[in-house]
C-alpha positions as CSV (number, residue, x, y, z in Angstrom):
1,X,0.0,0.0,0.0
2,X,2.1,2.4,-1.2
3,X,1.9,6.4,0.2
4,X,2.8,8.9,-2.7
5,X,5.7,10.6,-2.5
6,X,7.2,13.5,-4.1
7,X,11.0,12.0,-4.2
8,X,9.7,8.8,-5.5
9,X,7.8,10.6,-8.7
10,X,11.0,12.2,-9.7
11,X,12.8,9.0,-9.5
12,X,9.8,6.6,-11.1
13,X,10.1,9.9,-14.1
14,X,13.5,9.2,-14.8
15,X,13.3,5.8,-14.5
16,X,10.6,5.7,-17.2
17,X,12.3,7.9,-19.1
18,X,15.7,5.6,-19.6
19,X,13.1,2.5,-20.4
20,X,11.3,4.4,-23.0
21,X,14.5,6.2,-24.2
22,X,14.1,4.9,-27.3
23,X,11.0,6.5,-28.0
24,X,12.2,9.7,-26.8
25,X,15.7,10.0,-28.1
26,X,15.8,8.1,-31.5
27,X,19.8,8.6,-30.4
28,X,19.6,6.9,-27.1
29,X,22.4,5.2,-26.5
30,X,20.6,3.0,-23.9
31,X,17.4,1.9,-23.2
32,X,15.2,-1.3,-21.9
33,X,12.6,-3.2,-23.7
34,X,11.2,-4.8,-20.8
35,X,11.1,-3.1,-17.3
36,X,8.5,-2.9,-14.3
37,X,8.4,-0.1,-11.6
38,X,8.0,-1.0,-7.8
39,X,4.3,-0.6,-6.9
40,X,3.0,3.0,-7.2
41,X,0.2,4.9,-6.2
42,X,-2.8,6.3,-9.2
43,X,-0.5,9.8,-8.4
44,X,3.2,8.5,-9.2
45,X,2.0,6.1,-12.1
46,X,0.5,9.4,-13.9
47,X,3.6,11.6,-13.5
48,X,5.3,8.2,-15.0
49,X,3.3,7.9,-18.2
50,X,2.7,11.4,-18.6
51,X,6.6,11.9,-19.4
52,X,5.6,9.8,-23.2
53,X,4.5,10.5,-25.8
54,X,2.3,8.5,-27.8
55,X,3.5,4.8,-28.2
56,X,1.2,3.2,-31.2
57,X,-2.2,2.9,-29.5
58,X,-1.1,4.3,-26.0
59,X,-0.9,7.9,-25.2
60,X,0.6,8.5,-21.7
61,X,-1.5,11.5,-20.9
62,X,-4.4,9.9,-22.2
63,X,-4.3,7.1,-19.8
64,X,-2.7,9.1,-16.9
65,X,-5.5,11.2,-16.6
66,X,-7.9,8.2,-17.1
67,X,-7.0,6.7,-13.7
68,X,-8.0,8.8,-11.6
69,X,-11.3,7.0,-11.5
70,X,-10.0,4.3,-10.3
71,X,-8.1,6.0,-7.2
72,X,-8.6,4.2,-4.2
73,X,-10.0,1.8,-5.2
74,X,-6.8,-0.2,-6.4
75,X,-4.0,-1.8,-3.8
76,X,-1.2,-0.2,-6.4
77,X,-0.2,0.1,-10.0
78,X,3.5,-1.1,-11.3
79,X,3.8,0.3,-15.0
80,X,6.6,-0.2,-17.8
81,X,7.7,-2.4,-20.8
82,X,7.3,-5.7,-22.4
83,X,8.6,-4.1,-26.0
84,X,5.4,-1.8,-25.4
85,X,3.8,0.0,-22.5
86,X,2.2,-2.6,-20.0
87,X,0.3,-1.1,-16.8
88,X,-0.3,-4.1,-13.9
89,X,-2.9,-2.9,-11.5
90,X,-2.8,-4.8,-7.5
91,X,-6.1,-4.8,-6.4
92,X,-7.1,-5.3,-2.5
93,X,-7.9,-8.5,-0.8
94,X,-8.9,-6.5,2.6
95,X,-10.8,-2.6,2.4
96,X,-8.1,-1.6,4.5
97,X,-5.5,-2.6,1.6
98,X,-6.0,0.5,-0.9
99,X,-3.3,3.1,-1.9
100,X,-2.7,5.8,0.2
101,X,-3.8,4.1,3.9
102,X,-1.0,4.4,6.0
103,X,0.0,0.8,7.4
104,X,-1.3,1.9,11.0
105,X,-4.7,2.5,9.5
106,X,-7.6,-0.1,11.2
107,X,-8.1,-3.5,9.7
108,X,-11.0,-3.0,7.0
109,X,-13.4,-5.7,5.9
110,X,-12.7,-8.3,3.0
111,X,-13.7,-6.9,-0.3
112,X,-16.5,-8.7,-1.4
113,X,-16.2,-10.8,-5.0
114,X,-19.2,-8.7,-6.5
115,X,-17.7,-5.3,-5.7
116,X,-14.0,-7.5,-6.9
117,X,-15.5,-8.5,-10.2
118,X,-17.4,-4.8,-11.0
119,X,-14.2,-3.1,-10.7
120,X,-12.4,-5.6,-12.7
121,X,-15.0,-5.0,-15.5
122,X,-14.5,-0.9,-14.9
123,X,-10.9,-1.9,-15.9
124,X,-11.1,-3.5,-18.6
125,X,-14.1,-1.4,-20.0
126,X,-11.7,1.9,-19.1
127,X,-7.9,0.2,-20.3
128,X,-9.4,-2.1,-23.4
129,X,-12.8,0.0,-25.0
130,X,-12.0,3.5,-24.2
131,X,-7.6,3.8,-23.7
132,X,-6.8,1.3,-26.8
133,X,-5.3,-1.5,-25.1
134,X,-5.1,-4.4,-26.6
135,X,-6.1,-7.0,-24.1
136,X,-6.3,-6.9,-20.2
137,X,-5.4,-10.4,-18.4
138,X,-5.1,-11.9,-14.9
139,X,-1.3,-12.1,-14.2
140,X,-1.4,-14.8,-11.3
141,X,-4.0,-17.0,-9.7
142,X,-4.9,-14.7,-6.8
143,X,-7.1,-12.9,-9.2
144,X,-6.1,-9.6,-7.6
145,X,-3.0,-8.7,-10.4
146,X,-4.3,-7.6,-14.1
147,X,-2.5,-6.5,-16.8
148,X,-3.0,-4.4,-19.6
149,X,-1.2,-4.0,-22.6
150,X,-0.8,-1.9,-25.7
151,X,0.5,-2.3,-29.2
């Protein structure tokens, strides 16, 4: 349950910046096809996309600004590469587990599955049918890690 942080933004910014160097600088000397942040809150990923420019189907801005909908609502967000932009969102197990509540915060109540699977389907609506992605999938078993990917 990450807390946003001023420091961290500047540092998730730069980091984004040398993965996406390529489509930045077409004379990068360096960058990464495939990279994840650490988990981030809906603030620090939007200051992370927002530093790119339009990738194929994914516009940073575009997207940044589209999350804030979802603010929360969602454990964290880890965004970055897998040869194109790739956004993982960490939902909560527990009420309690949402960005921004400090650790000390009381314990919450379970999230129930139907409120689970609605925002899963707000997701996919927002990332696939309105932001362009090209497909939104669980990553693990948990069903509490999704990813979204564009072309």
């Amino acid at each position: 349950m990450p807390i946003t942080s001023t420091r961290r933004i500047n540092v998730v910014q730069q980091f984004v910046r040398l993965g996406f160097a390529d489509h930045l600088d077409p004379d990068a000397p360096f960058y990464s096809g495939d990279f994840l942040t650490q988990e981030l809150t809906t603030t620090e990923v939007q200051a992370a996309m927002s530093v790119l420019p339009r990738i194929n189907t994914f516009v940073g801005v575009q997207v940044a600004g589209s999350l804030d909908r979802f603010r929360g609502e969602v454990r964290a967000w880890k965004f970055g590469r897998s040869g194109t932009p790739v956004l993982h969102v960490l939902l909560p197990f527990w009420t309690h587990q949402v960005e921004e509540r400090h650790v000390a915060s009381p314990v919450g109540a379970p999230v129930q599955d139907a409120e689970h699977r609605a925002l899963i389907e707000r997701l996919q609506h927002g990332l696939v049918d309105e932001l362009d992605a090209f497909d939104f999938t669980r990553v693990d078993e948990t069903d509490h890690v999704w990813r979204a990917r564009w072309r």
